[in-house]
C-alpha positions as CSV (number, residue, x, y, z in Angstrom):
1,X,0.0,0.0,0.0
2,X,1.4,3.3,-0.6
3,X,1.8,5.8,2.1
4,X,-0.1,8.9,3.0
5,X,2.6,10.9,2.6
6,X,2.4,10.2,-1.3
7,X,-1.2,11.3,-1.3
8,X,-0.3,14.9,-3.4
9,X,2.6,13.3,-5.2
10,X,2.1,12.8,-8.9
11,X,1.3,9.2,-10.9
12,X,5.0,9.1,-12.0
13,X,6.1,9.4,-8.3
14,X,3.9,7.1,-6.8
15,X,5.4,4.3,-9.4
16,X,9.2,5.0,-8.6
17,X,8.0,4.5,-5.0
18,X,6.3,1.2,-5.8
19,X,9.5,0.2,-8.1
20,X,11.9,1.3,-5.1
21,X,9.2,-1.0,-2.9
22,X,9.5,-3.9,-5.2
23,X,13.1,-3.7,-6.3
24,X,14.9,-1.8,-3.3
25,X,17.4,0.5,-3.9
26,X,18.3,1.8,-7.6
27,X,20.1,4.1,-9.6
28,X,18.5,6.8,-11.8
29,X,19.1,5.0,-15.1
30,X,18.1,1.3,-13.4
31,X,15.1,3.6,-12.8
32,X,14.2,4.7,-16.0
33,X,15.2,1.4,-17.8
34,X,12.4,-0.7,-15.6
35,X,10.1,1.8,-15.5
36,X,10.0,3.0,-19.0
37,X,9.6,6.1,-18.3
38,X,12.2,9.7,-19.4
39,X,14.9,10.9,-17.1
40,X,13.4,14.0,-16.5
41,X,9.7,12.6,-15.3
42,X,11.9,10.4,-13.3
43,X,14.2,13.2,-11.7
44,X,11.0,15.0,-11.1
45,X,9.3,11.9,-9.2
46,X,12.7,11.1,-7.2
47,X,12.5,15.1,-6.3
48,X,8.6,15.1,-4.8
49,X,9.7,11.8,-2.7
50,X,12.6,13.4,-1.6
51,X,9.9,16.1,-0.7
52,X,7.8,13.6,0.7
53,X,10.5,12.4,2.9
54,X,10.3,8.3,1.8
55,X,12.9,8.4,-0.4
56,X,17.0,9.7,-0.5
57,X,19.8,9.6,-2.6
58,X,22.6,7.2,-1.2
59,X,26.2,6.5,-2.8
60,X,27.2,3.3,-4.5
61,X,29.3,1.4,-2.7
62,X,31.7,0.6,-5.3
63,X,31.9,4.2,-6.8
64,X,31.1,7.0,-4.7
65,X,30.4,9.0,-7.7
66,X,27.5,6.8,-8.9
67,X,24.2,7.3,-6.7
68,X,21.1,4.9,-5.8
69,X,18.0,5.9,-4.3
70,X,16.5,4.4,-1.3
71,X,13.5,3.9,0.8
72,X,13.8,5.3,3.9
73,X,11.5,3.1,5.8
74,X,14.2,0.0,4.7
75,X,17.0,1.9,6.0
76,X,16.4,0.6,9.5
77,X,16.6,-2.9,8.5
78,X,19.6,-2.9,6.4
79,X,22.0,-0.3,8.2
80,X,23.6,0.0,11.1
81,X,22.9,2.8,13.5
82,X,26.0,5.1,12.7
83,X,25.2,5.1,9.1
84,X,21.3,5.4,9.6
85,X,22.2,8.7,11.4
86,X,24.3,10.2,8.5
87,X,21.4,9.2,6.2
88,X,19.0,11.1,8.4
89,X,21.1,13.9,8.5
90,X,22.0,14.7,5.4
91,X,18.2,15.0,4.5
């Protein structure tokens, strides 16, 4: 079920959430490959979930220059407290 915090959020935004739901974390183009959808609509999704506060942007591990977007709510189950704070604070 998608949250009430998605309520105002557009169509395209409420499907990156469910793809982020469904696949876990992802990177833009991962994004737009699965979901068929442009870079920009899915920039513009990522930005009102950032907005919404369920989603943020995360390094990869192997190349801090690539990023991957995340669910906050499966943060807690797949980070240990330390980095769970830096998450939180960067938002």
């Amino acid at each position: 079920m998608i949250p009430d915090e998605l309520a105002d959020c557009s169509s395209s935004a409420k499907l990156v959430w469910r793809c982020l739901h469904d696949e876990g974390a992802l990177r833009m183009s991962e994004l737009v490959g699965r979901l068929h959808l442009s870079e920009n609509t899915v920039r513009s999704a990522l930005g009102q979930l950032e907005d919404a506060g369920v989603v943020i942007e995360r390094p990869v591990a192997h190349d801090a220059r690539l990023r991957k977007y995340v669910l906050v709510e499966t943060l807690d189950a797949e980070e240990p407290p330390a980095q769970r704070q830096l998450a939180y604070t960067r938002l």
